[in-house]
FIGU-544846 format. One record per residue: residue in one letter; x negated, y negated, z of N, C-alpha, C in turn. Coordinates in pm, whole numbers, plus 50000, padded with zeros to 5 digits. Each point is the difference from the previous one (the first is absolute). Example, Ala and Ser with C-alpha at 12.3 -4.5 7.8 and 13.67 -1.06 7.14 Angstrom:
BEGIN
A486815056950780500894988150000499104988050000 S500354989549928499184988150006500774989150073 
This chain:
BEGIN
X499155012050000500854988050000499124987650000 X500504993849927499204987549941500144984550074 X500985003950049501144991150091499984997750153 X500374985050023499975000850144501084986950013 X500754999250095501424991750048499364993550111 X500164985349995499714990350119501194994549998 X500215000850141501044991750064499464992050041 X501924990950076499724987649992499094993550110 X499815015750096499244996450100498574995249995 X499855001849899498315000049991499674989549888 X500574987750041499304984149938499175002149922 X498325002750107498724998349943500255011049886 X500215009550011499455008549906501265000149872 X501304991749990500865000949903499284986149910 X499894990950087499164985149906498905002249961 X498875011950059498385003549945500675004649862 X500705007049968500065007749920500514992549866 X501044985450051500814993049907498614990649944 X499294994950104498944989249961499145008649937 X499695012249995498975004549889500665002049863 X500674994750003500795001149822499714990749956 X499985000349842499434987649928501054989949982 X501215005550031501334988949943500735004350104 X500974992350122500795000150082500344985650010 X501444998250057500774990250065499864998250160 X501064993350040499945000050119501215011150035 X500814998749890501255013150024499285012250035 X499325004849959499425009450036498775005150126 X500094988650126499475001750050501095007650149 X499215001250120500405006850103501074989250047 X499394986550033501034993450063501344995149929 X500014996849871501005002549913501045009750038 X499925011449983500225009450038500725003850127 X499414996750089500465000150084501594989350078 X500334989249886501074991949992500945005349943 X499695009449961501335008249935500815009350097 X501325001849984501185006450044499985011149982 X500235001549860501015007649875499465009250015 X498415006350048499435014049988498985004650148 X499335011249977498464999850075499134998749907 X499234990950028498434998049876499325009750040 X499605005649873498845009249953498924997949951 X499005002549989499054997049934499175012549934 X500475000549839499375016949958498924997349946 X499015004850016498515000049959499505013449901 X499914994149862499025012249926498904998949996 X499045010550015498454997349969499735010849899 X499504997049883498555009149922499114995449945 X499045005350110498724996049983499664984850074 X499414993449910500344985550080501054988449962 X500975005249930501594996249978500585001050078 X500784988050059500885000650066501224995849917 X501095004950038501434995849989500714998650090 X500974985050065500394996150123501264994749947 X501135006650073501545001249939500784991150148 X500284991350008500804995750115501535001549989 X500325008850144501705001649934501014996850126 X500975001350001500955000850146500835008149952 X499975011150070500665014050072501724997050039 X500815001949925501305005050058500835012149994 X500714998850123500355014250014501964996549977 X500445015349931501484993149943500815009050050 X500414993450055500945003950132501285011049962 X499905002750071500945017950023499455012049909 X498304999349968499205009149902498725004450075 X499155007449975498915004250015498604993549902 X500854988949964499084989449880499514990450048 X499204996149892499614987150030499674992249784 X499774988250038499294994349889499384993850037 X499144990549845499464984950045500284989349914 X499384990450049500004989349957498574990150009 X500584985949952498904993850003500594987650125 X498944988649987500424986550144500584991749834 X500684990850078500284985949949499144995349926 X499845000049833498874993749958499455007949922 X498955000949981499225006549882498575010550036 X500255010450008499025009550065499885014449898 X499965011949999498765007649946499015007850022 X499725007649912498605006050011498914992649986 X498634996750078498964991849973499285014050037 X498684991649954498455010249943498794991850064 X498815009850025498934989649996499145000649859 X500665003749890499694996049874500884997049890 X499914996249921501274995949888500855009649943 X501305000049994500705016649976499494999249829 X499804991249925499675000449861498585009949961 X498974997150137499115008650004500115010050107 X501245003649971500195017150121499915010349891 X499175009050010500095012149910501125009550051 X500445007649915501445005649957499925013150120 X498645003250075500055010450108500284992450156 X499674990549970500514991550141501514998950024 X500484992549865501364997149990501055009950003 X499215014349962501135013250002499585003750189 X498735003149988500225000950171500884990550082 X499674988550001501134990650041501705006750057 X500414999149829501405006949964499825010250098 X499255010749963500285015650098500544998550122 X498534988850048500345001650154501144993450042 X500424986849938501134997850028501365000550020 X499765009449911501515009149969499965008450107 X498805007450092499895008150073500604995250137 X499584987149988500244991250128501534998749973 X500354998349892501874999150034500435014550012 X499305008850003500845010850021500005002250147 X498814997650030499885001850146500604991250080 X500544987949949500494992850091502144997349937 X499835013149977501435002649905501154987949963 X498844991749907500234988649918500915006349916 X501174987249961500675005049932499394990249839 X499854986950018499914990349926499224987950063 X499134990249896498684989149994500964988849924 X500514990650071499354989149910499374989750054 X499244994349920498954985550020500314990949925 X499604986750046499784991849898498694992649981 X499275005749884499004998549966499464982449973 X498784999150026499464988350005499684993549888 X500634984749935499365004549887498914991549928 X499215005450100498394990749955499185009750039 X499995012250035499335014650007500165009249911 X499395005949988500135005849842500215016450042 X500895004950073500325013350040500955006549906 X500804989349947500565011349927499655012749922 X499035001249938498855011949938499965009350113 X500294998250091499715011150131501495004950003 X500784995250030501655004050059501215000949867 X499465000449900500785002549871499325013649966 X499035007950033500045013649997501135010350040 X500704989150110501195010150041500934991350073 X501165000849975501474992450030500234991049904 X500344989750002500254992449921499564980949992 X500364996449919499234977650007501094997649956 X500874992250095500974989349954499794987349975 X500084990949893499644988149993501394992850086 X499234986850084501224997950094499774985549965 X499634993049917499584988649948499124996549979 X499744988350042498104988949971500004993250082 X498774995950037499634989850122499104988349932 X499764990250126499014988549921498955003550083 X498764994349913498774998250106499524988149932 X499214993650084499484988349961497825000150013 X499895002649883498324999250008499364988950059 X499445000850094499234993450069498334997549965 X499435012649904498954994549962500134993149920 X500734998149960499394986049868500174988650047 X500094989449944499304987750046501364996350043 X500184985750101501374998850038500694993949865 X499344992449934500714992749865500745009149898 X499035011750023500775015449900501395000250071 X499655004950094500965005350098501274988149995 X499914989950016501124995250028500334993449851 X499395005349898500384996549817501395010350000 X499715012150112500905006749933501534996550042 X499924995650086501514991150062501094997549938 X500795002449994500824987949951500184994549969 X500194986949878500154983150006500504996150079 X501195002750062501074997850075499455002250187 X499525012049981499575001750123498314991850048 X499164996849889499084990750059500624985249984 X500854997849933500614985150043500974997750155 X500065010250055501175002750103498894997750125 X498735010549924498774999150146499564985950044 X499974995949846499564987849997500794989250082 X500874998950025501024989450056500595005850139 X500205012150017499795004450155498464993450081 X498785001849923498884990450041500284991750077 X500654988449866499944984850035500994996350077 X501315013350007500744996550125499455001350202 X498545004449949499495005550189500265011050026 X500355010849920500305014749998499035002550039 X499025008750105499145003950016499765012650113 X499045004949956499435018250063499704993950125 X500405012350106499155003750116500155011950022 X498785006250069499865015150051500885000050149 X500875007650038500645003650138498564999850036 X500304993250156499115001750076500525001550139 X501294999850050499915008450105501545003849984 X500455011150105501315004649967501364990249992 X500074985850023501274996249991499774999649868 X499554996349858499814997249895500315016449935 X499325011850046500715010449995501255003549998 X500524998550116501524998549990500744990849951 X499394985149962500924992049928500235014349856 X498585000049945499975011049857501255009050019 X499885010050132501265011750009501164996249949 X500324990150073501044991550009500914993749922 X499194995349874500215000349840500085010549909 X498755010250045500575008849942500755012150007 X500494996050134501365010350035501214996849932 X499974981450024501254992049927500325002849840 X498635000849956499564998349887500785017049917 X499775011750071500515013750003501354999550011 X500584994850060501494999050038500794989949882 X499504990949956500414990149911500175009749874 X498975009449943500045009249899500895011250001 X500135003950128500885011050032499075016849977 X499124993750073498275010249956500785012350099 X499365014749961500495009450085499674997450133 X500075003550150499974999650146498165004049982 X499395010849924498725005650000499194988249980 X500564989749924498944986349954500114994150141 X500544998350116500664989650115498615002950061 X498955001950018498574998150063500224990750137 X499475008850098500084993750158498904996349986 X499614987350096498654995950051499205007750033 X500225012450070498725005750010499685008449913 X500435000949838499375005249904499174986849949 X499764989450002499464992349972499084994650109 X499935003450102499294993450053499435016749998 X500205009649987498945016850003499264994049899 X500314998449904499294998949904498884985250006 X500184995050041498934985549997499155004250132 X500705009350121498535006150046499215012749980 X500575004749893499205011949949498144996149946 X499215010450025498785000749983499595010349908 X500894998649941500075012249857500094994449897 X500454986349983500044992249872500344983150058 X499634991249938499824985850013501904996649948 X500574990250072501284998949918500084982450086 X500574997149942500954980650024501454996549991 X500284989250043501204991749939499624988949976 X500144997849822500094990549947501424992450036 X499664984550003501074990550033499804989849924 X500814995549924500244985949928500834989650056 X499424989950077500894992250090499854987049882 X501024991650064500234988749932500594993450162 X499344987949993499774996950121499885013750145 X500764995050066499985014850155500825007249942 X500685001649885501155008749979499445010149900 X499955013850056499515007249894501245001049870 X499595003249895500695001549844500315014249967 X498975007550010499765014149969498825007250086 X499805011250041498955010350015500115014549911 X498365002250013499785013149958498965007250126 X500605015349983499045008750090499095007349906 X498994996049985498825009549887498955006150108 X499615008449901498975008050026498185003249954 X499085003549989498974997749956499155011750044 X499485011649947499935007450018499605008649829 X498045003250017499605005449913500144991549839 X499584987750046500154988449875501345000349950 X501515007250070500974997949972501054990550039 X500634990549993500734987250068501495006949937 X500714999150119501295001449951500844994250108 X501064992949910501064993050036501105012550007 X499814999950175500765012850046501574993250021 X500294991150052501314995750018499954983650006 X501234997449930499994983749993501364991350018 X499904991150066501784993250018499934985249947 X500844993550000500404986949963500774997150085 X499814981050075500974999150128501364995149879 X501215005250043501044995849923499934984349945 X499524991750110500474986249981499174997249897 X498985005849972499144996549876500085005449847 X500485014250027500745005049868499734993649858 X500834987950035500154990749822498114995349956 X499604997350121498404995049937499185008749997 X500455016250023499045012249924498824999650042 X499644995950101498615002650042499155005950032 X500295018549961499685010750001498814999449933 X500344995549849498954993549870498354998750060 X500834989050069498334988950069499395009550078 X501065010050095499425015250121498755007049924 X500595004249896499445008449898498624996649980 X499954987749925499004990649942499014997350141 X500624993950076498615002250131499605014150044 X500975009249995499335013950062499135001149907 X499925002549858498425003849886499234991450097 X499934989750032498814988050060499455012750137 X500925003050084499465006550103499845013249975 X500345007149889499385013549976498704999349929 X499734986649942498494998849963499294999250086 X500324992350107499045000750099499785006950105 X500715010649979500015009550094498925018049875 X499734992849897499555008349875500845011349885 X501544997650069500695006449952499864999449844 X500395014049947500194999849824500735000849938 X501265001350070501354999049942501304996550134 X500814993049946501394996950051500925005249996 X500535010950067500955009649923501234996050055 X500804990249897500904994950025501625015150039 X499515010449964501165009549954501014999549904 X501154999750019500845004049877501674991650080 X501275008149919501124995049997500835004750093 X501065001450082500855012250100500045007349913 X499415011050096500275018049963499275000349894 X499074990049933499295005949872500904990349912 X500534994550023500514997149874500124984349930 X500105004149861499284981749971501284990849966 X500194994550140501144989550024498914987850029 X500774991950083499404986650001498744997350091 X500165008550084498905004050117498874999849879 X500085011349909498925003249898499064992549967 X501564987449928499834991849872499204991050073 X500144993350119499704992350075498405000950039 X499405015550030498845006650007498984998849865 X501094996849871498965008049897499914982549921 X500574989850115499734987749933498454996050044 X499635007650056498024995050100499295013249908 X499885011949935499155003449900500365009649894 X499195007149948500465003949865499175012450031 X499625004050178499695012149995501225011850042 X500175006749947501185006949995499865013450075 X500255006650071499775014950049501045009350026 X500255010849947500875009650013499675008950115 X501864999650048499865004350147501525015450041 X498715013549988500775008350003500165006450120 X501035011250004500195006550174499515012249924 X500135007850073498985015349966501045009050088 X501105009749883500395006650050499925016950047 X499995006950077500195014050021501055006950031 X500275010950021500815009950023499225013750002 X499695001850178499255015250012500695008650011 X501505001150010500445011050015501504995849970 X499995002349842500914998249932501895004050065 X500075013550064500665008949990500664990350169 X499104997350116500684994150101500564982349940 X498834993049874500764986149985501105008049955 X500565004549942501215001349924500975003950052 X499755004650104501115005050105500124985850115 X499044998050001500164980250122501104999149846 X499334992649903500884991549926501385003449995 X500405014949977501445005149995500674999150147 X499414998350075500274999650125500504984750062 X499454990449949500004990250042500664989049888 X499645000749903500614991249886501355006549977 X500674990749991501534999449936500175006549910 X499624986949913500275000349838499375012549951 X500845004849865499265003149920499294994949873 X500054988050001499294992049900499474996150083 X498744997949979498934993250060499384988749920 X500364989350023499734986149875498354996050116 X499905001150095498874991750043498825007949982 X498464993149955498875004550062499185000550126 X500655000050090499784996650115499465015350025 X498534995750076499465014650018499855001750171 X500085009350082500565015249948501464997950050 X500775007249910501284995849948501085003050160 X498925010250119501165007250079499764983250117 X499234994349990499734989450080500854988050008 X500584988850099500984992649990498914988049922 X499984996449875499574987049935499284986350112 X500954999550101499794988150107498915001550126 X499425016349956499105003950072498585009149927 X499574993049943498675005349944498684992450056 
């Protein structure tokens, strides 16, 4: 056996294993992880030779069965490597598969899904077996190139908007102690409720404040005040030259003057100087390219496709959950795995 399972007990040795990979997030680290509900985090480890393969998952068990499945956290996570899956030779990648499949038998998995990251290049690893759903596109914003590149790619509309939020006194600050924190919650709880976002988006303070004292990855709140009154915040992250705009609100009263724009446009300023190489703005609800998108894909013209990675280990029990639990016999949704309530993945 090629294989070895770290739990969530064991920090040091689930983050040694994430930080020796050449490409990781912060989703994928221990303390991440550990903010989640919905499962028990796992941490599956392949080795051959001096290959590693490091699978982060959360464990659920489905109630009134002898089952279990998995899943992935909130966000964008995966198989990572401590070498490029483009340069994994085809005996790594089938060992991989073996053992993993071994590991769902043993842990009488019924079904995997993830949602894959999409600025890691795993898919070549996990399209050997189950399936790649395309679930839309995301934005990222290149940070190496010069800022004049970078902000050519804008908008007209949206660098004339930055431009005049400027000259109105719109301006950045970093939270610096928790009331400024909770002003952020605070908006963007309002901000969740105004949309009619599911109860799973409603984030308590102490997922935000776990996360700004975690020592597993660097994270902030960006604030755009205009005079003492903040306008908008964002909660980003920074982690392995990656910057991502993990969650973001607008205070209602500001709405009409869009000052999200100007958020945007100063965070590139502080992911440069923090050495970041990209902005990963993400994508639209649920994947999809509505205005959230359109709004994302007005700051660049880097585009990234963003799939979930499906399984089914044991065909014969999904199909009996699904008959068991689903109604209908038409099944119009893709909603994976099908015996699961949608409002809980």
């Amino acid at each position: 056996m090629a294989y070895q399972i770290v739990s969530v007990k064991e920090k040091a040795l689930w983050n040694r294993y994430v930080q020796s990979c050449l490409e990781y997030d912060f989703y994928h680290t221990w303390s991440y992880h550990t903010l989640e509900k919905s499962g028990e985090p796992v941490l599956f480890v392949y080795q051959h030779q001096e290959t590693i393969v490091v699978f982060p998952l959360l464990k659920r068990y489905i109630d009134g069965t002898k089952y279990s499945d998995f899943t992935s956290v909130y966000g964008f996570s995966g198989p990572i490597s401590n070498i490029r899956f483009e340069d994994m030779d085809t005996e790594t990648m089938e060992g991989f598969k073996d053992d993993f499949l071994d590991f769902l038998t043993f842990e009488q998995n019924i079904s995997v899904f993830c949602r894959l990251h999409p600025m890691i290049n795993h898919d070549i690893l996990v399209e050997r077996f189950g399936s790649l759903v395309n679930n839309g596109k995301t934005i990222a914003i290149n940070l190496k190139t010069t800022l004049e590149v970078q902000r050519s790619k804008y908008r007209r509309q949206f660098r004339s908007k930055i431009r005049q939020l400027r000259e109105q006194g719109f301006t950045l600050r970093v939270a610096e102690n928790n009331a400024e924190v909770q002003a952020f919650v605070k908006i963007y709880r309002e901000n969740m409720l105004r949309v009619h976002a599911d109860s799973f988006y409603l984030f308590e303070e102490d997922y935000f404040f776990n996360m700004l004292n975690s020592d597993d990855f660097e994270s902030s709140v960006l604030l755009l005040y205009v005079g003492e009154e903040i306008s908008c915040g964002a909660f980003v992250t920074y982690s392995n030259e990656i910057m991502q705009f993990h969650l973001a609100a607008t205070n209602s009263t500001y709405i009409s003057k869009a000052p999200m724009k100007l958020l945007v446009d100063e965070a590139t300023l502080v992911g440069r100087e923090k050495g970041m190489k990209f902005l990963h703005l993400g994508g639209g609800v649920g994947g999809n390219e509505d205005s959230l998108y359109e709004f994302k894909a007005g700051f660049s013209d880097h585009v990234l496709n963003f799939k979930t990675w499906r399984y089914v280990s044991n065909q014969e029990a999904y199909d009996q959950l699904v008959n068991d639990r689903v109604e209908t016999q038409t099944i119009t949704t893709d909603f994976f795995p099908l015996y699961r309530d949608p409002t809980n993945y």
